[in-house]
C-alpha positions as CSV (number, residue, x, y, z in Angstrom):
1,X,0.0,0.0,0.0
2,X,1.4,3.8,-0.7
3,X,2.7,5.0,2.4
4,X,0.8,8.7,2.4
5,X,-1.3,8.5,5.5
6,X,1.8,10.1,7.7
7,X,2.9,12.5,5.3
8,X,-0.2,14.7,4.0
9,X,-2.7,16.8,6.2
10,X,-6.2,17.5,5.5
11,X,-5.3,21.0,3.5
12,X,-3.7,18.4,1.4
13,X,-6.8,16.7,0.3
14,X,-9.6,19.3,-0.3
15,X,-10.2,22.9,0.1
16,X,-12.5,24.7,2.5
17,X,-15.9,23.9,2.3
18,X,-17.5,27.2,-0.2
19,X,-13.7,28.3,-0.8
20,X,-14.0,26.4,-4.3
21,X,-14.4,22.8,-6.3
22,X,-14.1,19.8,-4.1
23,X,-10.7,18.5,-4.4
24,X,-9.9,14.7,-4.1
25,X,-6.5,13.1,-3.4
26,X,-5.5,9.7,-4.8
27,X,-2.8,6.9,-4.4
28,X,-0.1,7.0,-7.0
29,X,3.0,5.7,-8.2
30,X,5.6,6.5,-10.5
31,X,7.7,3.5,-11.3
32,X,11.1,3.2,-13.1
33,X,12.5,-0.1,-14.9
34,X,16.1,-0.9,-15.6
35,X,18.1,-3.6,-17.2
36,X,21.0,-4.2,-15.5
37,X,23.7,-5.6,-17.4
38,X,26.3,-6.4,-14.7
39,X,28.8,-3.7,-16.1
40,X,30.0,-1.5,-13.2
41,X,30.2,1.7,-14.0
42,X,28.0,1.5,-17.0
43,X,25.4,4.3,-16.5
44,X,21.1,4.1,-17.2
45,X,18.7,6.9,-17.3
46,X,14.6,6.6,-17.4
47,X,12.0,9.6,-17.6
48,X,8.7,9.5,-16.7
49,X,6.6,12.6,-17.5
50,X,4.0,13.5,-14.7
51,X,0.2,13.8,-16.3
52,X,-1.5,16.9,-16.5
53,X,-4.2,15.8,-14.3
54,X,-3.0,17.0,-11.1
55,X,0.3,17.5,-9.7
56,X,2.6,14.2,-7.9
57,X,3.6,14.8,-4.1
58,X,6.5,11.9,-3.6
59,X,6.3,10.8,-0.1
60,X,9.5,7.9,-0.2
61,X,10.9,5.6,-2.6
62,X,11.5,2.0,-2.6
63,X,12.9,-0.5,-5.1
64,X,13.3,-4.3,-6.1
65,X,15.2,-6.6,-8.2
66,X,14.2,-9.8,-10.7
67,X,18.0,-11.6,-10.8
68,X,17.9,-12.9,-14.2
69,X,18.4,-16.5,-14.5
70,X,19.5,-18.3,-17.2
71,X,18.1,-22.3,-16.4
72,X,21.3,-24.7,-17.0
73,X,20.5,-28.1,-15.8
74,X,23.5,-30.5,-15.9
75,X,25.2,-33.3,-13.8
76,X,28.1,-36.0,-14.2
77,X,28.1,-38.8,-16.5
78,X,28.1,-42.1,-15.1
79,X,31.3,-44.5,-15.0
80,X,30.2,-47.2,-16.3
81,X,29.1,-47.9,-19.9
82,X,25.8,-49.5,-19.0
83,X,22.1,-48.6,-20.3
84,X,20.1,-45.6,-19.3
85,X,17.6,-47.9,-17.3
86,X,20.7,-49.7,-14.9
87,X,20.5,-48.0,-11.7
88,X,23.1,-46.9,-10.4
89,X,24.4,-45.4,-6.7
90,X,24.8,-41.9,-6.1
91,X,28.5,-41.0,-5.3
92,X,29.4,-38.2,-7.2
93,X,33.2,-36.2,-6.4
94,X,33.7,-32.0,-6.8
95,X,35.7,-33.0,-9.6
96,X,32.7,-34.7,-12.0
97,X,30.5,-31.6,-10.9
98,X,33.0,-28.8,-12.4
99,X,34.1,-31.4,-15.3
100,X,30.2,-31.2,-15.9
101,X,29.3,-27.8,-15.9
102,X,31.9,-27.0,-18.1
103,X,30.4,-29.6,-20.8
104,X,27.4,-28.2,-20.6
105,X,28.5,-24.6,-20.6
106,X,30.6,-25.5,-24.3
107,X,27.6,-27.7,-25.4
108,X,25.1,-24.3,-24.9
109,X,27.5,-22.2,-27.1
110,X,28.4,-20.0,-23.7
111,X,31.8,-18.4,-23.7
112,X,34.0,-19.0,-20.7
113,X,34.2,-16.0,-19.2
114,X,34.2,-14.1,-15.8
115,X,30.6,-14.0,-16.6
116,X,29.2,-17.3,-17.7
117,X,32.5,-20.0,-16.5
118,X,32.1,-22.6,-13.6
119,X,34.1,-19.8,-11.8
120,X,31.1,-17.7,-12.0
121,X,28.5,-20.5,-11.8
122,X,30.5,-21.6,-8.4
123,X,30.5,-18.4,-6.8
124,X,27.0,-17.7,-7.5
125,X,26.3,-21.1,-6.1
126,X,24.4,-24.8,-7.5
127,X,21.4,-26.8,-6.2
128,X,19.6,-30.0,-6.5
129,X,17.1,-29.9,-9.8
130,X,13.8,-29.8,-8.3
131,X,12.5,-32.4,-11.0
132,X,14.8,-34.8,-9.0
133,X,15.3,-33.3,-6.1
134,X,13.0,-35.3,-3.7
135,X,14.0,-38.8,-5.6
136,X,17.7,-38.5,-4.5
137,X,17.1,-37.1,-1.0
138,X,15.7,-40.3,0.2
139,X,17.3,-42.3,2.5
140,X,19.6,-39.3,3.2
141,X,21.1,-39.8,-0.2
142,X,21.9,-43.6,0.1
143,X,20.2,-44.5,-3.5
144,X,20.3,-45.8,-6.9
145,X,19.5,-43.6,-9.5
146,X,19.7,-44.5,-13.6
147,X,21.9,-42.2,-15.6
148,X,19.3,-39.9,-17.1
149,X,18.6,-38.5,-13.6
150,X,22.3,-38.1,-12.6
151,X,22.9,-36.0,-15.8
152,X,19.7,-33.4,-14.6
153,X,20.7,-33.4,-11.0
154,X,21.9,-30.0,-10.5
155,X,20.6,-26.4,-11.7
156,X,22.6,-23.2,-11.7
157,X,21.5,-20.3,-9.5
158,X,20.8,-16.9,-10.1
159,X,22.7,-14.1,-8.3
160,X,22.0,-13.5,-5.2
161,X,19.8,-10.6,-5.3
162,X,21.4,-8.9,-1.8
163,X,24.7,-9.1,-4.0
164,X,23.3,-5.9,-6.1
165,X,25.2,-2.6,-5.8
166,X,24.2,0.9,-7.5
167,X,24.0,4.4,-7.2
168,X,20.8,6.3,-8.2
169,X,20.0,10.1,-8.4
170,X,16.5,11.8,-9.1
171,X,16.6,15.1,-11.4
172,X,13.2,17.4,-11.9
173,X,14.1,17.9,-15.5
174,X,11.9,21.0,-16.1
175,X,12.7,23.2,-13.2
176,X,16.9,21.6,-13.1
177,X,16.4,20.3,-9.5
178,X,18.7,17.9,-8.8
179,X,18.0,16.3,-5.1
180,X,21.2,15.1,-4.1
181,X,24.6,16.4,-4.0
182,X,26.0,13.1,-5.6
183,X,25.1,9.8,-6.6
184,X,24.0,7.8,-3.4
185,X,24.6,4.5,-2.8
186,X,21.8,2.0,-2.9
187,X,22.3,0.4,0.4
188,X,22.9,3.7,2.2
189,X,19.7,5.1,0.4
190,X,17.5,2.9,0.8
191,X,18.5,-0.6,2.0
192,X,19.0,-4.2,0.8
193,X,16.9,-5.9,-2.0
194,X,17.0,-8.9,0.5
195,X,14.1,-7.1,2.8
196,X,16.5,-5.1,5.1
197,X,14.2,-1.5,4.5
198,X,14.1,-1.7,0.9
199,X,12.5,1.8,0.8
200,X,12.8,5.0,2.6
201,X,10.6,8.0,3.6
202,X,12.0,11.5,1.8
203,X,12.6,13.8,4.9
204,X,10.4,15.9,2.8
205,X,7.4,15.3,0.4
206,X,8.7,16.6,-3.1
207,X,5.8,17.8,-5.4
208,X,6.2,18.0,-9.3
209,X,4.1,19.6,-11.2
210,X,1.9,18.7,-14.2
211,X,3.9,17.6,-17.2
212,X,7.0,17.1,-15.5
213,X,9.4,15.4,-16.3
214,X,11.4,13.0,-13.4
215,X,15.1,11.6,-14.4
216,X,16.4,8.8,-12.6
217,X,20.3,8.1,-13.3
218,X,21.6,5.0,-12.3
219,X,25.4,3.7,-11.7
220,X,26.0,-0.2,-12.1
221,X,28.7,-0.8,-9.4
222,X,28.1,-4.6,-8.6
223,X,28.4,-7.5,-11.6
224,X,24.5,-8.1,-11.1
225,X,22.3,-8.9,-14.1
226,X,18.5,-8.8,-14.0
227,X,15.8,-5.6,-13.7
228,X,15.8,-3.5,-11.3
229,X,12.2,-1.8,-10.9
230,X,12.2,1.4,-8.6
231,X,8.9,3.8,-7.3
232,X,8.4,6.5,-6.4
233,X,5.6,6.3,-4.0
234,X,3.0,9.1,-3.4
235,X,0.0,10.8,-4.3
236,X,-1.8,13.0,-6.6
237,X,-5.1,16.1,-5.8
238,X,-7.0,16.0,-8.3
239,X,-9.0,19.3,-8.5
240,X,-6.5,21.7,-9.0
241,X,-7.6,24.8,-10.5
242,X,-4.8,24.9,-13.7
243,X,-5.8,20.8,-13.9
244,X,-8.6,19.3,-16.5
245,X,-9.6,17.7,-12.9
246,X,-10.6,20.9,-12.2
247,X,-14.5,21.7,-11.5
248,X,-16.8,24.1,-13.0
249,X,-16.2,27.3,-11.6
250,X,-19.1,29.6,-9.9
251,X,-19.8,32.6,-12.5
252,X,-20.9,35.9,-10.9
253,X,-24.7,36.9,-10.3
254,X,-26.2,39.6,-12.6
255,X,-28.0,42.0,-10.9
């Protein structure tokens, strides 16, 4: 839910009964999407243009990150030479995992980089396939299993979302505010993506006015990849008397 309750009083919301049209505020938020591509230093800007219906107050701002994952199932081959149907029992060594993975990773056409090698893979960390996953955790592990399932045993994971670094900084385009002094970092600004206050309250509500236009500059500084969706929570009054919200206005009596 927007957070305005706390940060808008009554003057906020309507006008004096008789002193003019009936003014109405609303929830609203402006939101931002990036696509990181885990480059630090590489730079991203998004607009958004505030409508002409009524002017924005911004009350905080909060963000939240989609890792992108990239599904690469893989697992050792087994020793022996028999059929696909012979069972066989799971011992598997660090070594046949990381011979593996790089198999796969030449069989999917992926270059081995600092990005995409079983370096990368390793430090970003592996798990059990969920196809398979409850099959070979019986008996604590202590099973046979035919090939076919030894080969989809483990999945790649995605980076770690609480891994993501970046700076942001908010511009009002048409008047040339700028609303920090520098770039501030994500985790000073407003927390971790893991849940640790992801958001913050601005010390004060910043209002833009009808067609505005909001710039949002953000700094890669962490190897993340995925989207990275940021909002600027508030809320609009609708009624404003330079606004098409704006009610018919009282002509003057003819004596």
């Amino acid at each position: 839910m927007t957070p305005i309750a706390q940060s808008r009083s009554s003057s906020d919301i309507s006008t004096a009964r008789g002193s003019g049209p009936e003014r109405r505020g609303i929830p609203f938020d402006y939101a931002f999407r990036y696509e990181l591509q885990g480059k630090p230093g590489n730079v991203i800007n998004s607009i958004v243009t505030v409508s002409i219906e009524a002017t924005f107050t911004a009350v905080s701002i909060g963000y939240g990150v989609v890792p992108t994952v990239t599904p690469i199932v893989f697992g050792p081959e087994p020793d022996s030479a028999g059929s696909d149907n012979d069972p066989i029992f799971l011992q598997i060594e660090l070594g046949d995992i990381i011979r593996s993975l790089d198999k796969k990773l030449i069989a999917s056409s992926r270059a081995l980089s600092r990005d995409t090698g079983p370096e990368a893979v390793f430090k970003n960390g592996i798990k059990l396939n969920p196809a398979v996953a409850e099959l070979v955790l019986q008996q604590r592990g202590d099973v046979r299993v035919t090939p076919d399932v030894l080969r989809r045993l483990f999945q790649v994971v995605g980076s770690p979302s609480e891994l993501i670094q970046f700076k942001y900084a908010i511009f009002d385009e048409g008047s040339g505010r700028e609303f920090q002094n520098e770039p501030i970092l994500n985790i000073a600004g407003l927390g971790s993506a893991s849940g640790e206050r992801p958001f913050r309250y601005f010390a004060q509500p910043v209002t833009f006015r009808p067609r505005s236009t909001i710039r949002m500059e953000v700094t890669e500084v962490s190897d993340f990849k995925g989207d990275l969706h940021v909002s600027l929570h508030g809320y609009k009054v609708l009624g404003g008397s330079d606004t098409p919200t704006a009610g018919p206005q009282r002509g003057t009596r003819r004596r």
